[in-house]
ZAMARGU-4260 file (C-alpha; in steps of 0.2 Angstrom, whole numbers, plus 5000, padded with zeros to 4 digits):
<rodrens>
0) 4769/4852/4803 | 4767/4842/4786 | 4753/4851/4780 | 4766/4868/4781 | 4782/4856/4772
5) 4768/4855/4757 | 4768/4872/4754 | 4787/4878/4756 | 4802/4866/4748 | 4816/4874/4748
10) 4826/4888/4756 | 4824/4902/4745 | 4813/4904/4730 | 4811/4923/4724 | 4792/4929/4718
15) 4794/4937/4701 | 4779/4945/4691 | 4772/4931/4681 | 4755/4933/4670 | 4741/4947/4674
20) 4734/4953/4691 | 4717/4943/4694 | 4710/4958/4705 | 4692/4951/4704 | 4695/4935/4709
25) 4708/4936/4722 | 4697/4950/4730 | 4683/4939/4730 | 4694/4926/4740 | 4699/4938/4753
30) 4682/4944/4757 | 4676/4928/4759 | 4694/4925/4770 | 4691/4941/4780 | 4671/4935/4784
35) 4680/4919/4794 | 4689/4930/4804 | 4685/4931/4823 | 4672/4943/4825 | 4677/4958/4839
40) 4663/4950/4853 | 4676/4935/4851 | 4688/4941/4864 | 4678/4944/4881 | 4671/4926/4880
45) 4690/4920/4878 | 4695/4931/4894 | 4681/4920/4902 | 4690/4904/4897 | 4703/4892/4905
50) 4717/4888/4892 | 4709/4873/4890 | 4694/4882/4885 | 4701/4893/4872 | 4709/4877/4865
55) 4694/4869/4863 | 4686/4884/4854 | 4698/4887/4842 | 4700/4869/4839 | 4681/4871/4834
60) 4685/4888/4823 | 4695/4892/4807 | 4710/4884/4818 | 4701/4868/4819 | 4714/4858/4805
65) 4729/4866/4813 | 4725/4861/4831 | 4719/4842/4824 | 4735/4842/4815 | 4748/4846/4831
70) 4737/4841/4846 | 4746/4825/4845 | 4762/4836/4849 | 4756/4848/4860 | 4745/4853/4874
75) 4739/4868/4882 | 4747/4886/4876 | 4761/4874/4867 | 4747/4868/4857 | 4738/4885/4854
80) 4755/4893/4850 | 4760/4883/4836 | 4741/4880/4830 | 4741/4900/4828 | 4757/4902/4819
85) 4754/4885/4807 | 4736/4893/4803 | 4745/4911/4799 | 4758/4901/4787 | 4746/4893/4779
90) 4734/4905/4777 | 4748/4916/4769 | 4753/4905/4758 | 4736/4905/4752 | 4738/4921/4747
95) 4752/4916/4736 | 4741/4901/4726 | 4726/4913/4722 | 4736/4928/4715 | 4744/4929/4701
100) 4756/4944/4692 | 4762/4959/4698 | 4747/4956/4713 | 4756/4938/4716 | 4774/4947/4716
105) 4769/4962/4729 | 4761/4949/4741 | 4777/4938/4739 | 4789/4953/4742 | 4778/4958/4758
110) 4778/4940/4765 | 4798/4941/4766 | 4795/4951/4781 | 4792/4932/4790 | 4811/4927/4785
115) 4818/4941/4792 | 4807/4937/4807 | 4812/4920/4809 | 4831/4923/4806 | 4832/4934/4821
120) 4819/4922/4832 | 4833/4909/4824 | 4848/4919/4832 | 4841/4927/4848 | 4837/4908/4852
125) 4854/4904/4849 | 4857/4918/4860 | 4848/4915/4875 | 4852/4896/4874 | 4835/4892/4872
130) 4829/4876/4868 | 4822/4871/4849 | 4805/4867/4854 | 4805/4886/4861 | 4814/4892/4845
135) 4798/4883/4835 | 4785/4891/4846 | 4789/4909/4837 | 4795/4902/4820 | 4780/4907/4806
140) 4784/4900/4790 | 4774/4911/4781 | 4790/4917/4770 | 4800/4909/4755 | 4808/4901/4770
145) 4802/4881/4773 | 4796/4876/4789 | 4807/4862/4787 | 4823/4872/4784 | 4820/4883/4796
150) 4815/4869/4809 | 4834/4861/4805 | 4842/4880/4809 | 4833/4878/4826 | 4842/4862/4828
155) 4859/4870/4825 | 4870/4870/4841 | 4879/4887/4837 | 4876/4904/4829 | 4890/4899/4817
160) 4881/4885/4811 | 4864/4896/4809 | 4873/4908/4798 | 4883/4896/4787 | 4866/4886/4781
165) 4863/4905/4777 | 4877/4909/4766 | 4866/4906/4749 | 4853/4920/4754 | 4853/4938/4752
170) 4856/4940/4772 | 4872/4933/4770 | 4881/4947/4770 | 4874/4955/4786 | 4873/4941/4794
175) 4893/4936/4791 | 4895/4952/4803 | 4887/4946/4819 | 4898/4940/4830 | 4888/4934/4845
180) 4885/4950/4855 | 4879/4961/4838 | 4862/4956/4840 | 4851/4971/4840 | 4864/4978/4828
185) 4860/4964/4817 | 4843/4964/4819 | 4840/4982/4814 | 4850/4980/4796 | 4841/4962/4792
190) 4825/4974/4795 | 4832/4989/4784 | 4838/4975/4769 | 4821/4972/4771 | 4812/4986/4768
195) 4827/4993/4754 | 4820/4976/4745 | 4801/4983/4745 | 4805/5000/4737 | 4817/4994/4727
200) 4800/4986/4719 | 4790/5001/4719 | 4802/5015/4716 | 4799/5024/4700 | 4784/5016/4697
205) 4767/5022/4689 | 4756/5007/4693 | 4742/5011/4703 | 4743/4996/4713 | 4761/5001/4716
210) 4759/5015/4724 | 4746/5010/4734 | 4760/4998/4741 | 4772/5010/4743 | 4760/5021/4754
215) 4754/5004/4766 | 4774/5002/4769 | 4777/5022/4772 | 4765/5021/4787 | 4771/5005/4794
220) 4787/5013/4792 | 4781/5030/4801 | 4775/5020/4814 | 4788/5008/4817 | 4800/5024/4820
225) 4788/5032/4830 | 4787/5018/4843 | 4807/5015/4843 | 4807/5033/4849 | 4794/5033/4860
230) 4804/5017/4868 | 4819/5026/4867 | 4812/5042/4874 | 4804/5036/4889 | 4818/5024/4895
235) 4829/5042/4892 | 4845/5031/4882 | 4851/5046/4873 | 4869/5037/4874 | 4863/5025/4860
240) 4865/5031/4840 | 4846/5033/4839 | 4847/5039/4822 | 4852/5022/4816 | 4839/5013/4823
245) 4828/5023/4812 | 4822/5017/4794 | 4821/5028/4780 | 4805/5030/4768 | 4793/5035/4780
250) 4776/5044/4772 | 4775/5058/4784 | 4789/5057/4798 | 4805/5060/4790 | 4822/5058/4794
255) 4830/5076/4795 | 4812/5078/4805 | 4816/5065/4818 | 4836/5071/4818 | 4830/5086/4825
260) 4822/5076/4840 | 4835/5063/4847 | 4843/5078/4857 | 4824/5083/4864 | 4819/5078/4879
265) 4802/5067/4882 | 4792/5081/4886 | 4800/5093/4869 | 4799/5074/4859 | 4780/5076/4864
270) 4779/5094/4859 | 4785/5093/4842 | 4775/5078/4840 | 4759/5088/4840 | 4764/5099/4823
275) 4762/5079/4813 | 4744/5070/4810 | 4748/5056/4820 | 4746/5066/4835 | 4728/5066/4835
280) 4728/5046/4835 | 4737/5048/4854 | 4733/5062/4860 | 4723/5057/4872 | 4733/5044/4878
285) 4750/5054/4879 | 4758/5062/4894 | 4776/5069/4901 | 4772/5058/4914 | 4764/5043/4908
290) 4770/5027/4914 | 4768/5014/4899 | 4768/5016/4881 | 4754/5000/4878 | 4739/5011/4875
295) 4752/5022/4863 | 4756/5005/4854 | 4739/5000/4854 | 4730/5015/4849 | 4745/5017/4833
300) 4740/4996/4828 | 4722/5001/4827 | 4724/5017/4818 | 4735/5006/4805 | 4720/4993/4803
305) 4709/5005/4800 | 4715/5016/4789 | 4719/5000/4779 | 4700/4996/4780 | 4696/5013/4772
310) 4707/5012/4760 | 4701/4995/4757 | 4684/5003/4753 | 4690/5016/4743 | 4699/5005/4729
315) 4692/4988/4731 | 4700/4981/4715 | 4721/4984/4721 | 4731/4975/4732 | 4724/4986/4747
320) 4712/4973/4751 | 4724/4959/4753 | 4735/4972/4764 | 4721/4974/4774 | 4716/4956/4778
325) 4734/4953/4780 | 4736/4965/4797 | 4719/4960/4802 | 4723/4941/4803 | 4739/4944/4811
330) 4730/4957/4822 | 4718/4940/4826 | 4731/4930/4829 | 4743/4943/4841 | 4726/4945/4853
335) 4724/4928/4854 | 4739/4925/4860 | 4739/4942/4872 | 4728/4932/4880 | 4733/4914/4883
340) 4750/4922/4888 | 4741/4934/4900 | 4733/4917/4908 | 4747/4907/4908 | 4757/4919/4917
345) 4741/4923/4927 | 4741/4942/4925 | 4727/4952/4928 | 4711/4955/4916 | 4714/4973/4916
350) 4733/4970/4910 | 4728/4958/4897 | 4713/4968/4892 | 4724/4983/4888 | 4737/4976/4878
355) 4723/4970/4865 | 4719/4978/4847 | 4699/4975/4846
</rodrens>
């Protein structure tokens, strides 16, 4: 992981706006960046493969420098696991080198989302008693937190220790609050400081690119809520304070909406559902009686991408572009790793083919 400790120094260094946006040159970059990316055909020859197989093919891709660096290490899925996560740190914080201003500080602000993912990786490892190597595995320093400093919070041997080398941050105060069996608690509020952070950013803005943010979180936003309660509906926990588990700022799905339908049955939730346009994105997949939720999650993911590919077209010079690479790579990434999982627990073709975003 040295090539990651060149990137990342410390534990917390905040993005501010510095200079002016270099639209045409950071777009420029991230075409070039999106061409690289694993084209759709990709994934039924990696089906075909053995997990030695699709280790070897990466190792000949884009993710040839990040398997060279760790094959020392690992082996097998261990190796392909960290080779995915070190090639989507490092690719990220490439984003952060070839942008500059308001452009540099929205990426920055958008990237945070990978501390708040590896804090609660960080402490649901501590909760389970899982070993560091296991805690790494999900670990992507893709954040304004070091690989480094998080690799010496996976080496902690309790919570208490995790949160205290966490006092300086701006999780602190959340964090300060768990108390070992909080998790999920704890989880959801890291996730809403979150997302208070991004709009506190946009709010009250006029800046076109500002906006444009502000409508890419919305709909991540919607759809987030919309699968909490398609989770919670199905599994029929009404006992649970649903509406807290619900983030605020949503484009089209908002709260006094969805207050309206923790009472509801599945089958009501469903009917109400149909009166909001992201109906038509699952309509066809949705059922009182369906059994899983996968093609609901997957047919959600791909409407997010592309949507963010259209609007990618429609203002090629805005930060829309870079959001839009952004969920493709991590889309590349999470279908990779569907499918060396799938293998490794030797699931079916089928189960593996459904779970993937193409």
């Amino acid at each position: 992981m040295r090539l990651l400790q060149k990137f990342k120094l410390g534990k917390s260094k905040t993005p501010t706006p510095k200079g002016r946006s270099n639209y045409p040159y950071a777009v420029t970059r991230i075409r070039a960046m999106k061409s690289k990316l694993l084209p759709k055909e990709t994934y039924p020859r990696l089906m075909n493969m053995s997990i030695d197989g699709i280790a070897r093919f990466i190792g000949e891709s884009e993710y040839k420098e990040d398997v060279d660096e760790l094959a020392r290490q690992y082996e097998g899925v261990d190796l392909i696991e960290h080779a995915l996560n070190r090639n989507l740190a490092v690719t990220f914080t490439k984003l952060l080198n070839i942008t500059e201003g308001d452009l540099n500080f929205l990426v920055g602000k958008q990237l945070q989302e990978y501390d708040v993912w590896n804090i609660k990786t960080v402490l649901r490892g501590k909760y389970y008693d899982a070993p560091k190597e296991e805690i790494l595995e999900a670990i992507i320093a893709a954040g304004r937190l070091s690989y480094t400093f998080l690799s010496e919070l996976a080496a902690k041997g309790s919570y208490e220790e995790v949160i205290s080398e966490l006092a300086n941050t701006e999780y602190y105060p959340i964090l300060k609050n768990y108390d070992g069996t909080n998790l999920s608690k704890i989880e959801n509020q890291l996730d809403k400081l979150y997302y208070a952070g991004l709009f506190e950013v946009i709010s009250g803005s006029k800046s076109k690119d500002r906006k444009l943010f502000a409508e890419f979180i919305r709909v991540n936003i919607d759809i987030k809520n919309l699968m909490t309660l398609f989770r919670l509906k199905k599994s029929g926990d009404n006992d649970i304070e649903i509406m807290d588990l619900m983030m605020d700022g949503g484009l089209r799905l908002k709260l006094k909406d969805i207050e309206k339908w923790v009472p509801l049955s599945f089958e009501d939730f469903i009917s109400e559902l149909k009166k909001y346009p992201y109906w038509d994105v699952i309509s066809d997949v949705v059922s009182p009686d369906m059994v899983s939720l996968i093609d609901v999650e997957s047919r959600l993911k791909k409407y997010r991408i592309k949507s963010a590919g259209s609007f990618s077209n429609i203002y090629p010079l805005s930060i829309v572009p870079i959001m839009d690479y952004m969920l493709t790579k991590r889309n590349e990434v999470n279908n990779v790793r569907i499918i060396i999982r799938g293998k490794s627990a030797n699931l079916d073709d089928n189960i593996i083919k459904e779970q993937l975003v193409i």
